[in-house]
C-alpha positions, 0 to 999 in steps of 0.5 A, spaced: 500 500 500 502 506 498 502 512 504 502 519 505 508 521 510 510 528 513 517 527 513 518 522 506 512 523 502 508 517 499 512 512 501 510 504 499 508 500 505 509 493 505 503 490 510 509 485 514 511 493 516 506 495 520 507 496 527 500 496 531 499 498 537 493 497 539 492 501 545 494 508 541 500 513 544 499 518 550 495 522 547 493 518 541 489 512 543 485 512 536 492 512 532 495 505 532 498 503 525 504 505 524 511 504 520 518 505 522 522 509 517 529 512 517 533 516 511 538 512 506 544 512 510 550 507 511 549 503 517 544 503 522 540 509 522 541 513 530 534 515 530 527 513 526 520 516 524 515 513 527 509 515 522 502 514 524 499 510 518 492 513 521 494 520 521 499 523 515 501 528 519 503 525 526 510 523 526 514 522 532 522 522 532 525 515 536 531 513 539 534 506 542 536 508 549 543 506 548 543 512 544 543 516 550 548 511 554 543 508 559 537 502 559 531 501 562 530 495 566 522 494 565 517 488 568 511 488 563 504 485 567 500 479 565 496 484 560 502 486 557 505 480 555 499 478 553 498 484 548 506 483 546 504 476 544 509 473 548 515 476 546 522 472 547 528 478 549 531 478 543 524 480 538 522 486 543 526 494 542 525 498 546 524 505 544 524 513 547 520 517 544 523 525 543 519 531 544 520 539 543 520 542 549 515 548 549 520 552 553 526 553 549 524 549 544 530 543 546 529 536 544 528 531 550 526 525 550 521 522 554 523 517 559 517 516 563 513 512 557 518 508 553 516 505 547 516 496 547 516 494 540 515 486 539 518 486 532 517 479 530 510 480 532 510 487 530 506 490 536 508 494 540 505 499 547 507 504 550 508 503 557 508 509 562 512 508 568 510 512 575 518 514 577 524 512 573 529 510 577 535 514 576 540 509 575 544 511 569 550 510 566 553 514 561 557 509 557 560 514 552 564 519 556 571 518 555 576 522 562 583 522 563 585 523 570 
């Protein structure tokens, strides 16, 4: 199928593309197809458009953790696994997804409701945490003493 996008134009959509999630996003419950795109580029893309196939116009910038230097230890309930099928580790991402902050128009992430994706599967749900624990390592920072 061919799609309208915000940022890459009309695009063609292969069905074993999607990414449902049945459950919508904070604030978009009624929008649950989605595909994941990314820029021609060598090797891995660092961030991906997550685009809504239910709203041309709604798109949402998505890093890997890992990006940032932490992870995230996450426990999913019974309804959870359910949704996401069952996934083995292997098949799950898990993704932050980026906002511009109204003050200062910075980029932030938002790490309080990250992004569970099966990929096998191709269902995901955003999960919303009540705290985030602050135990984060900065894997990229180099020091001499």
């Amino acid at each position: 199928m061919q799609v309208q996008t915000y940022l890459f134009g009309a695009v063609d959509v292969a069905a074993e593309r999607v990414i449902n999630f049945p459950q919508g996003l904070v604030g978009f419950a009624d929008k649950t197809r989605f595909i994941l795109a990314s820029e021609e580029q060598a090797g891995e893309p660092v961030s991906y458009t997550l685009q809504s196939l239910d709203d041309p116009a709604l798109a949402f910038q998505i890093i890997a953790p890992s990006t940032l230097g932490f992870s995230y230890e996450l426990e999913l309930c019974d309804a959870e696994e359910a949704l996401l099928k069952s996934p083995a580790a292997d098949d799950v991402a898990v993704m932050i997804v980026l906002y511009k902050q109204a003050e200062g128009g910075n980029i932030a992430p938002s790490l309080r409701a990250p992004l569970i994706i099966n990929l096998k599967e191709r269902v995901g749900l955003q999960k919303v945490l009540a705290k985030v624990n602050t135990n984060v390592t900065l894997s990229n920072l180099v020091a001499k003493v």
